[in-house]
C-alpha positions as YAML, in Angstrom:
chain: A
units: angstrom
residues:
- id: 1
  name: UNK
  ca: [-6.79, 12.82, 6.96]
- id: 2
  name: UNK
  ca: [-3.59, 11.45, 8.21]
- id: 3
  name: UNK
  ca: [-0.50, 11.85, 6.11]
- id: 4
  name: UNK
  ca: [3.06, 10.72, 6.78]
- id: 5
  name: UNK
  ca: [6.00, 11.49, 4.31]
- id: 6
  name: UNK
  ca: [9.41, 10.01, 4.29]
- id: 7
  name: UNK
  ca: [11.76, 11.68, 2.09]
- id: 8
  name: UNK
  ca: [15.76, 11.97, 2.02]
- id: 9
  name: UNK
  ca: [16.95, 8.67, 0.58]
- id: 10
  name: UNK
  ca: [18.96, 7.31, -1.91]
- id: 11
  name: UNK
  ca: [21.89, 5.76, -2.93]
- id: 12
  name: UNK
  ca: [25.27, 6.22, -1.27]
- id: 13
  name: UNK
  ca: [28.71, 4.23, -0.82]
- id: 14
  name: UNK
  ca: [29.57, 2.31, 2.13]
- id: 15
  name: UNK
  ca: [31.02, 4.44, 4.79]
- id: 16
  name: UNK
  ca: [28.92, 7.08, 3.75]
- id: 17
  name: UNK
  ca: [25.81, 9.22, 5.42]
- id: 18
  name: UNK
  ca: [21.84, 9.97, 4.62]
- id: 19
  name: UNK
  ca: [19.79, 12.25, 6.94]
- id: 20
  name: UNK
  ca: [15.86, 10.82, 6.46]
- id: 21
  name: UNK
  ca: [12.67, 13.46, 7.67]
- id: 22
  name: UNK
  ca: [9.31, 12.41, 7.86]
- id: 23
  name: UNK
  ca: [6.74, 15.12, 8.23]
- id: 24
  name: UNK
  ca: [3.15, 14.27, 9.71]
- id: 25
  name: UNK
  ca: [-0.41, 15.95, 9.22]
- id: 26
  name: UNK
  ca: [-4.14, 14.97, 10.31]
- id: 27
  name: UNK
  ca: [-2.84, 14.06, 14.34]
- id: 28
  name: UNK
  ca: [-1.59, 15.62, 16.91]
- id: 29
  name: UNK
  ca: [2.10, 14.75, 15.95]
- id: 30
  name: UNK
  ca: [3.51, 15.65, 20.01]
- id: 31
  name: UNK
  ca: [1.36, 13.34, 21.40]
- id: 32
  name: UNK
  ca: [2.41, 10.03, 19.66]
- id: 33
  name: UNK
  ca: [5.83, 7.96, 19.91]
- id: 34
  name: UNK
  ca: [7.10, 8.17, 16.63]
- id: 35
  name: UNK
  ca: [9.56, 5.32, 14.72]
- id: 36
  name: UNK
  ca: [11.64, 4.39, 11.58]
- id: 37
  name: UNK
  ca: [11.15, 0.88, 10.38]
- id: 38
  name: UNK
  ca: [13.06, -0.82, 7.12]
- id: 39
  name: UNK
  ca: [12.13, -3.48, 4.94]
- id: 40
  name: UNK
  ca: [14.46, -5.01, 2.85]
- id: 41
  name: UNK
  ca: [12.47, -7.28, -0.42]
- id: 42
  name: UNK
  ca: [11.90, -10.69, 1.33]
- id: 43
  name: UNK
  ca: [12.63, -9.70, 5.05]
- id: 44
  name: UNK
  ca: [10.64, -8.60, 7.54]
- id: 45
  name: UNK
  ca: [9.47, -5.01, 8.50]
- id: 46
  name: UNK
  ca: [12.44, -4.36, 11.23]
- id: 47
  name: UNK
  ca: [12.10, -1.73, 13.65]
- id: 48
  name: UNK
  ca: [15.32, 0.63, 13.52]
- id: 49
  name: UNK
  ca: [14.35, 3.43, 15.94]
- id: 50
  name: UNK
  ca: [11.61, 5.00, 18.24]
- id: 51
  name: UNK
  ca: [11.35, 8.29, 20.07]
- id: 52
  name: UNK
  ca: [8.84, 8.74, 22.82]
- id: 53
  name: UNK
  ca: [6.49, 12.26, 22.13]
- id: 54
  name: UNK
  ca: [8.24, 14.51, 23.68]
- id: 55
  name: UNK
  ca: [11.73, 13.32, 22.36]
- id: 56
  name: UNK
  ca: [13.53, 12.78, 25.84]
- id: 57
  name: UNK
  ca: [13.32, 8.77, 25.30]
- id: 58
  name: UNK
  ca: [14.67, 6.62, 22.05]
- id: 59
  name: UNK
  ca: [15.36, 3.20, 21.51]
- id: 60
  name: UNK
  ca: [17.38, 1.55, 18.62]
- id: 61
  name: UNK
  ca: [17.89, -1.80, 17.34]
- id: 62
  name: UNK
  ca: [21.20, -3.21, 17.70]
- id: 63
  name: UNK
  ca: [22.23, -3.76, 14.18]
- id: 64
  name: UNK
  ca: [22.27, 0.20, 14.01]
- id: 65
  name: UNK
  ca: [23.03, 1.68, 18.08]
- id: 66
  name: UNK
  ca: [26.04, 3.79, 17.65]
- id: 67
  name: UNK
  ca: [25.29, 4.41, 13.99]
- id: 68
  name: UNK
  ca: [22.02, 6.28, 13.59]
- id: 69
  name: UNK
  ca: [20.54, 8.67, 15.75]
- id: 70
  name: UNK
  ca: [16.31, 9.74, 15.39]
- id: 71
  name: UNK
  ca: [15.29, 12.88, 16.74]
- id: 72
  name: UNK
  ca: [11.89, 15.44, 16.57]
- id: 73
  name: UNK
  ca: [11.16, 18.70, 15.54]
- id: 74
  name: UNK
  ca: [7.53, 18.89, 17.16]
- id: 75
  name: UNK
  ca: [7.13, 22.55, 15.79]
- id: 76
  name: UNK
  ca: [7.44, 21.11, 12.82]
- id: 77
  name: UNK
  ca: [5.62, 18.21, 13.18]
- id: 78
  name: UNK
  ca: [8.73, 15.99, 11.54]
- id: 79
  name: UNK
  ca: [11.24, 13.07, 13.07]
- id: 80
  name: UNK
  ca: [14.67, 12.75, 11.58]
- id: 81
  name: UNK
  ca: [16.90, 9.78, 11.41]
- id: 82
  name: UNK
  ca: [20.78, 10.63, 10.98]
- id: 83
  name: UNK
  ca: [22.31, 7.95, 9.48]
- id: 84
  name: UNK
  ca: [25.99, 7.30, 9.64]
- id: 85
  name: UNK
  ca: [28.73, 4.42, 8.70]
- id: 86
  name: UNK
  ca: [26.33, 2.93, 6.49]
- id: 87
  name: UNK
  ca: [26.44, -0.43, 5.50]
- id: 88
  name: UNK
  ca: [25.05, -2.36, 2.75]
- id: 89
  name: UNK
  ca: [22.80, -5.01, 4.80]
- id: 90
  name: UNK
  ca: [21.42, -1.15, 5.69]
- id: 91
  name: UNK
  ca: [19.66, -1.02, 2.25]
- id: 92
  name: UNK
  ca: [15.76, -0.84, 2.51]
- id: 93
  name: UNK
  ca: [12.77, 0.92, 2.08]
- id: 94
  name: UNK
  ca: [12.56, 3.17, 5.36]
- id: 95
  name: UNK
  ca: [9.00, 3.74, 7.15]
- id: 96
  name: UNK
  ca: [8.06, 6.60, 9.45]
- id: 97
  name: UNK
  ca: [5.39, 5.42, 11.81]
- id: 98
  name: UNK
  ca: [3.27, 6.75, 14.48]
- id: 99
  name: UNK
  ca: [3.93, 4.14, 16.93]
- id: 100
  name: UNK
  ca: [2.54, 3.20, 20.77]
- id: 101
  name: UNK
  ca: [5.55, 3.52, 23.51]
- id: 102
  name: UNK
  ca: [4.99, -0.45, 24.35]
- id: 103
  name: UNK
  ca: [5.17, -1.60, 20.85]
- id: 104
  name: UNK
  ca: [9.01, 0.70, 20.48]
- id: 105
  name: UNK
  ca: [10.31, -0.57, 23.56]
- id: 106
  name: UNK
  ca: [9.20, -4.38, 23.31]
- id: 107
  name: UNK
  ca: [9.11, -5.26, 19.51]
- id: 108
  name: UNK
  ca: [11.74, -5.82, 16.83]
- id: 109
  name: UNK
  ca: [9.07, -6.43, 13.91]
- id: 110
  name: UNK
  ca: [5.87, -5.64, 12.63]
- id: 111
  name: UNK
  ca: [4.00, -8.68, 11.26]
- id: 112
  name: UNK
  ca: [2.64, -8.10, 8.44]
- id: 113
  name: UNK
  ca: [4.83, -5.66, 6.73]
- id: 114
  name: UNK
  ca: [5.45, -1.97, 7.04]
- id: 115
  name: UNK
  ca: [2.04, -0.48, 6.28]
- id: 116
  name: UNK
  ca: [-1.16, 0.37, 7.53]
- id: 117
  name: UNK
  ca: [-2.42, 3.19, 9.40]
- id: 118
  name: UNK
  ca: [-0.23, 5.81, 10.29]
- id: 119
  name: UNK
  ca: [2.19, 4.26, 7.98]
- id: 120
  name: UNK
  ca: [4.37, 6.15, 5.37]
- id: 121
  name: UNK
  ca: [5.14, 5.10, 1.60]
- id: 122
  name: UNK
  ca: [8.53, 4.66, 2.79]
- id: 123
  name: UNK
  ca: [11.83, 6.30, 1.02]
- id: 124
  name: UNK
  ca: [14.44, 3.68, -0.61]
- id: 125
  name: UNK
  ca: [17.96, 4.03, 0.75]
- id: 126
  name: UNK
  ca: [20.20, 1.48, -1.07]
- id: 127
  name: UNK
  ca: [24.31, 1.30, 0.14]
- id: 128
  name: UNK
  ca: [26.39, 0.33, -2.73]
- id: 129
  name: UNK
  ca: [29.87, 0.86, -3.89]
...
């Protein structure tokens, strides 16, 4: 059974920094692309950041390059997303996905909304003075 679990959220002041994990069970975690999506209530499910399997590739989105930073632990089956200089249009629930290498690299969405398969619960991270 596939299981994906964000944790690490919460709330914090502008200016200020949250390190998210996600740790992955029931697939071979170093074989898939991994990627943090957001979705703020009435917005789309954004894609913030990918990292290809073996973690020598990542792409961001532009609203957060310079700011956040994903990386992977493969040993222990877990992707991180340092995030820094937060801002509060940064508030959202955060998704860990497994993800295909096409969809990181050409997509800025997912239609539909952040869930499925392969799909975390997410982990609310809300940026508020």
């Amino acid at each position: 059974q596939v299981q994906v679990v964000e944790s690490g959220g919460g709330l914090v002041q502008p200016g200020g920094s949250l390190r998210l994990s996600c740790t992955s069970s029931g697939f071979t975690f170093n074989t898939h692309p991994m990627a943090w999506y957001r979705q703020a209530p009435g917005k789309e499910c954004e894609l913030v950041a990918g990292i290809s399997s073996l973690g020598a590739s990542t792409k961001y989105a532009d609203s957060v390059k310079g700011r956040f930073t994903i990386s992977r632990d493969n040993a222990k089956n877990t992707v991180y997303l340092q995030m820094n200089s937060l801002k509060p249009e940064d508030t959202a629930v955060y998704h860990c996905h497994a993800d295909s290498w096409l969809t990181i690299t050409v997509a800025t969405s997912k239609p539909g909304g952040c869930t499925g398969d392969y799909w975390g619960q997410g982990t609310q991270v809300t940026v508020s003075s």
